[in-house]
N, C-alpha and C positions, 0 to 999 in steps of 0.2 A: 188466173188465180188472184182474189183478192190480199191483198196485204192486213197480217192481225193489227188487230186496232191496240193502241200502247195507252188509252183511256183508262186507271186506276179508278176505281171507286171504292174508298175506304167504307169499311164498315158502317154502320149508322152510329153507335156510341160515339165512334168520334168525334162524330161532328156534332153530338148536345153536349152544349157548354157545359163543364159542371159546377155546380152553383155549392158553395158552401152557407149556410144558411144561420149558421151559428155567426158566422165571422160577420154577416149582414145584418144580423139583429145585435150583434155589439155595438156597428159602427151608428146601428140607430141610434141605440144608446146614449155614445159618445156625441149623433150631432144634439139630441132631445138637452143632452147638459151644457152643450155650446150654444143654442139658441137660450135656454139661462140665464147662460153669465153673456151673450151679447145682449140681452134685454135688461140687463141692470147696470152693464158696463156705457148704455147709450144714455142712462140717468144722469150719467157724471157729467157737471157742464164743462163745455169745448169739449169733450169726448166724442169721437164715433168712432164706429165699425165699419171698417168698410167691405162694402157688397156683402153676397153671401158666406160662407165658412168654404174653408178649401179645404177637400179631402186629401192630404199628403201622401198617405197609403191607406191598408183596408182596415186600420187601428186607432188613426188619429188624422183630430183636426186642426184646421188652426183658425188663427181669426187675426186681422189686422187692425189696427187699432191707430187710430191717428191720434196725434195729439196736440197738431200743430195751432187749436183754439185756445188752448192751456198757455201758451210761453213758455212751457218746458219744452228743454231734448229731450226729448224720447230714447235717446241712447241713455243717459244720466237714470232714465223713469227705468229705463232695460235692466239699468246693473241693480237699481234695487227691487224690482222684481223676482231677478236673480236670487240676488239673494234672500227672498221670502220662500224662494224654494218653485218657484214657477220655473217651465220648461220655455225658452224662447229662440223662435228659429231665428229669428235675425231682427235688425233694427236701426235705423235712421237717426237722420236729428229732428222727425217730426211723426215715422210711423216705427208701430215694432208688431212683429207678430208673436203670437201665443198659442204656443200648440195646448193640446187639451188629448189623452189618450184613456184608453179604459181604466187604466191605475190610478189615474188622477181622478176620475170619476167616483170609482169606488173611494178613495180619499177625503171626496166633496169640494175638488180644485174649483168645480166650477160656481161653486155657492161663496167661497171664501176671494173669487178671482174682483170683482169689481172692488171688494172693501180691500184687497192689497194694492189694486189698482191706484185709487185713492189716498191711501195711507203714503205712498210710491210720489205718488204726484206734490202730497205737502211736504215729504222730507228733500225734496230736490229743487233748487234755487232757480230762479226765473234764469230763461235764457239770458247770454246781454241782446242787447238791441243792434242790432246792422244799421251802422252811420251810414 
């Protein structure tokens, strides 16, 4: 007598992903106003972006932002960003990143984000120089 086979085959629903589709046409959204403000944020001279945007989760992006052509820190550029009301995951003495989420979009973070950038960059005093 054959031995029953212990072979489970789940249902077929299971196994189709389920796609939320609302939540995917937000995050387009979200990247459509990050590619924006990374095309006006790469205007700024010694400014770039680097690579492309990072999805953090299914709501928001970020974007890294170097600054080390400027002579500023980028930590010093961070806090007044900050305080302009920008969301920032984290930040160096030469890169910071800038998340960017649906709320900020509807807001229009992403249309106001190079000219804070900017404004950030004149109010914060050159690095010193490494003897």
């Amino acid at each position: 007598m054959a031995a029953p086979s212990l072979i489970f085959f789940p249902p077929s629903e299971l196994l189709t992903p389920v796609r939320d589709f609302a939540a995917e046409a937000e995050l387009e959204r979200v990247r459509a106003a990050a590619t924006i403000a990374r095309d006006r944020i790469a205007e700024i001279s010694g400014v770039r972006v680097l690579g492309p945007e990072v999805k953090s989760d299914t709501s928001t992006v970020r974007l890294a932002i170097d600054l080390r052509d400027t002579g500023k820190d980028a930590w010093k550029v961070a806090c007044e960003m900050a305080d302009r009301g920008f969301k920032l995951d984290t930040a160096s003495n030469r890169v910071i990143v800038v998340r960017l989420s649906a709320d900020d979009v509807k807001q229009a973070a992403h249309h106001r984000l190079a000219s804070a950038l900017q404004i950030a960059l004149w109010a914060t005093p050159a690095a010193a120089a490494a003897e």
